[in-house]
N, C-alpha and C positions, 0 to 999 in steps of 0.2 A: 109111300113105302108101305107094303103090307106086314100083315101079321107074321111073326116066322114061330115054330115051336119053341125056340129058345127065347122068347117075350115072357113065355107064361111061368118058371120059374118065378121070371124077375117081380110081373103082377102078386104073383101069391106072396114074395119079398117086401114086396112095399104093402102088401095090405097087412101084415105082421105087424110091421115094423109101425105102419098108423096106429093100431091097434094097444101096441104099446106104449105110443104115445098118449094114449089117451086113459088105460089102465092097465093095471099090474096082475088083473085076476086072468090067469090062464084058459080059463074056462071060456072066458067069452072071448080070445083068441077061438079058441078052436069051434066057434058056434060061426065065428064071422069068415075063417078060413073055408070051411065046410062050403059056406053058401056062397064065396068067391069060386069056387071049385065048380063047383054048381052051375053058375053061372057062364063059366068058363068053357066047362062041356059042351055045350050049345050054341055058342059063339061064333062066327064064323070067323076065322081066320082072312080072309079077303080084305076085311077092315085095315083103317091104318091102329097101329098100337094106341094112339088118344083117344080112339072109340071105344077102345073097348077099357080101357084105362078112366075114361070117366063114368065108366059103370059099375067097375073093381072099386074104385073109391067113394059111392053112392051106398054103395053099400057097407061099407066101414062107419061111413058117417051115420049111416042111417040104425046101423043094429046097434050102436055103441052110443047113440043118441047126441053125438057131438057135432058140430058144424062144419068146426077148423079145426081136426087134431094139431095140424102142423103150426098151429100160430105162433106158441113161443118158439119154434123153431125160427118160424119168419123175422119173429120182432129181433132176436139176436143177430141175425142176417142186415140186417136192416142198421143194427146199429153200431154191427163190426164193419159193414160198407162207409156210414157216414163218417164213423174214426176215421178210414182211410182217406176220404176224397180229398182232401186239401194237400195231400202227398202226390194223391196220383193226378191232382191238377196242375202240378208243381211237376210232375217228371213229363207231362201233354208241351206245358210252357218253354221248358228248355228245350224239350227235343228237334233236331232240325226241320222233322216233319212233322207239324201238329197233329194234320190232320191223322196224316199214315199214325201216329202213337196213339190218338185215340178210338184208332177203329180197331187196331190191338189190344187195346187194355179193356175196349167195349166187350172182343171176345173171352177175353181171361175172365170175363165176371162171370161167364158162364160157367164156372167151376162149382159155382154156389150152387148146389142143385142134390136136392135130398131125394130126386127119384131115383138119380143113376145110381147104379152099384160103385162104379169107382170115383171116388172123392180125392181131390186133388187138394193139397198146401195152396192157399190164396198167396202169401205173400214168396214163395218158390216162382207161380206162377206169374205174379208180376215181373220178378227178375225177368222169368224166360220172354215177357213184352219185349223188354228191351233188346233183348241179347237175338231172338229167334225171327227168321222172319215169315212171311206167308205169303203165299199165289202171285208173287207181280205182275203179272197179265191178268188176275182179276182185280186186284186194285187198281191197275192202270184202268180198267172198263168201270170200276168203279167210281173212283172218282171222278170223270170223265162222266160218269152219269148225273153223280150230284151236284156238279158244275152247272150242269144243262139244265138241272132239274127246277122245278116251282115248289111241288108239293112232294112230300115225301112219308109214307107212311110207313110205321116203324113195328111190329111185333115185338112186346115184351116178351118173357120169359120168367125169370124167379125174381124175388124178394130180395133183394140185396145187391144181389147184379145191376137192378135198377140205375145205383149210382154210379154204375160204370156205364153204364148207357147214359144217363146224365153228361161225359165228359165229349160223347160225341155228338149226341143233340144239342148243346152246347154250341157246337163247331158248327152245325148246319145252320141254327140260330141266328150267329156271327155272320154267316154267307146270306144272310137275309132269306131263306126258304121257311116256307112254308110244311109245319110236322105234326104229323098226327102219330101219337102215340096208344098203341092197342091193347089192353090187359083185358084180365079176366073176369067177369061177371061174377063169379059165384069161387071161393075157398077151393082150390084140387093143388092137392099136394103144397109144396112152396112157392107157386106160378103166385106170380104179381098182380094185386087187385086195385082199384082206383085207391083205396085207401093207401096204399103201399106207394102208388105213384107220388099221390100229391105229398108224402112224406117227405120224398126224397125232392122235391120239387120241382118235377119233371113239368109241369102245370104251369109253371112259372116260362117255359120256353118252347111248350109245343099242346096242341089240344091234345084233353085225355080223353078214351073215350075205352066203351068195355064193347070186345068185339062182338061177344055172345049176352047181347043186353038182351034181358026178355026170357032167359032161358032159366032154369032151377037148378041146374046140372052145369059146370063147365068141364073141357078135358084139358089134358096139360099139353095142348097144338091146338091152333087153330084148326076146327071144324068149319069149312064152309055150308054145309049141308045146315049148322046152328047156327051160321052169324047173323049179327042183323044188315037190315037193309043199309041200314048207316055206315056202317062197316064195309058194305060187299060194292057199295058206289064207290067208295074210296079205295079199295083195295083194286079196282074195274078199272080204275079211272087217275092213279095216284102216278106222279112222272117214274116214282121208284119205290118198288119195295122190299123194304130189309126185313127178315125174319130172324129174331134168337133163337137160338138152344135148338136141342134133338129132339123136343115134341115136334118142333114147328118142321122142324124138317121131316121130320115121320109125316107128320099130315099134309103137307102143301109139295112137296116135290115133287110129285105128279099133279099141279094145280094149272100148267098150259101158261102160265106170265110167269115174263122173268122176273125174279128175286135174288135177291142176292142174302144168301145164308150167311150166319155169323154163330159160330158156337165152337166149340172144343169135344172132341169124341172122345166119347165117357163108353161105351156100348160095343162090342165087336160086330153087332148086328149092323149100326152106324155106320161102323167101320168100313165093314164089308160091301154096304153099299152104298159108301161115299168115296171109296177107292183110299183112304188114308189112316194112319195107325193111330189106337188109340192113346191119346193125352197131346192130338196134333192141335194145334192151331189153323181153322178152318175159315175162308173167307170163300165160299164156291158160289154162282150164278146157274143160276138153271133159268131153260125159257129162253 
């Protein structure tokens, strides 16, 4: 998905709002806005929004001398998800369809997500798991794939969310497959780092690995153009692969293999070029 002019609002949004995270003196707001602006001007639009999004937040970290503005944001994330998991493994167990509830509630964790402008109620959004349903012709192809599947490579997304991908890797686990799980080399935004995986104990059920290892910079989608070799064989070569959230889909939805997306549209950009409204519940295959 490329760059649209209603991205750049959003960038200059989020590098504010880092900004403040990280201090309260207005001043060096408007020193690091300026040179987001700057940057921005020059930019080419042809990009997917993670390219240029992890140069928007290179730059926050870097003029305000901070690494991870967003960590406490993460670790709260992190530890409002783990409260929940024994609930939401509890509504996985009862349900008629495990698997169908946890590929659900994998998406609702996508709600966690401090890039998007719109923020959704977590515990709103689990009700709507159960009650709502999503794409039956690509669940039927979906799981229909992870049946068939050996290996299966999975795209995180945010901090927190994690543990709701914990309840579907889980499930694949159970099926005896084989999962590799993909986070992010370097702090962007609230995106999921190794340390955030083995938190939540994803480690314990599928290999972690960071898809832009080597790199100093990550964006909030996978970049192929930065992943590593590790990565891009598995990604080459994986029976199936799942991608979180609306970076991943901003960067890989023109990547030529099929994926199967999982996230909740937070974005009218999204929206617009995912054909569905936003606060939907989204299970889409491309490729």
């Amino acid at each position: 998905m490329r760059t649209y002019l209603d991205c750049i609002p959003c960038f200059i949004r989020q590098s504010l709002e880092a900004s403040r995270m990280v201090t309260s003196d207005e001043s060096k707001h408007e020193i690091v806005l300026k040179k987001v602006m700057r940057y921005l001007q020059v930019s080419s639009f042809n990009n997917p929004p993670p390219e240029l999004s992890k140069e928007v937040h290179a730059i926050v970290r870097n003029m305000l001398n901070c690494k991870d503005p967003y960590k406490e944001v993460k670790k709260k994330s992190n530890e409002m998800a783990k409260e929940l998991y024994s609930r939401l493994e509890q509504i996985v167990e009862e349900a008629k369809n495990p698997l169908l509830m946890a590929t659900k509630l994998a998406i609702i964790g996508n709600v966690i997500d401090f890039g998007a402008m719109n923020r959704f109620d977590v515990n709103d959004m689990i009700n709507k798991a159960i009650t709502e349903n999503i794409d039956g012709n690509a669940y039927s192809r979906f799981r229909e794939s992870i049946e068939k599947a050996q290996t299966i490579l999975y795209l995180a997304d945010n901090a927190g969310e994690i543990f709701f991908d914990k309840l579907l890797i889980k499930k694949f686990a159970e099926m005896g497959k084989k999962i590799v799980y993909a986070v992010k080399n370097n702090p962007i935004i609230n995106d999921a780092t190794i340390e955030d995986a083995k938190f939540a104990g994803i480690d314990k059920f599928a290999e972690v690995l960071s898809a832009d290892e080597g790199q100093d910079k990550s964006a909030p989608g996978i970049l192929l153009n930065y992943a590593s070799s590790k990565f891009l064989n598995y990604f080459r070569n994986a029976d199936v692969v799942i991608a979180k959230g609306q970076g991943n889909y901003e960067s890989l939805s023109n990547s030529g293999r099929e994926i199967f997306f999982l996230l909740v549209v937070k974005c009218p950009l999204v929206a617009r070029d995912i054909r569905a409204d936003v606060g939907k519940l989204i299970l889409k295959v491309i490729g």
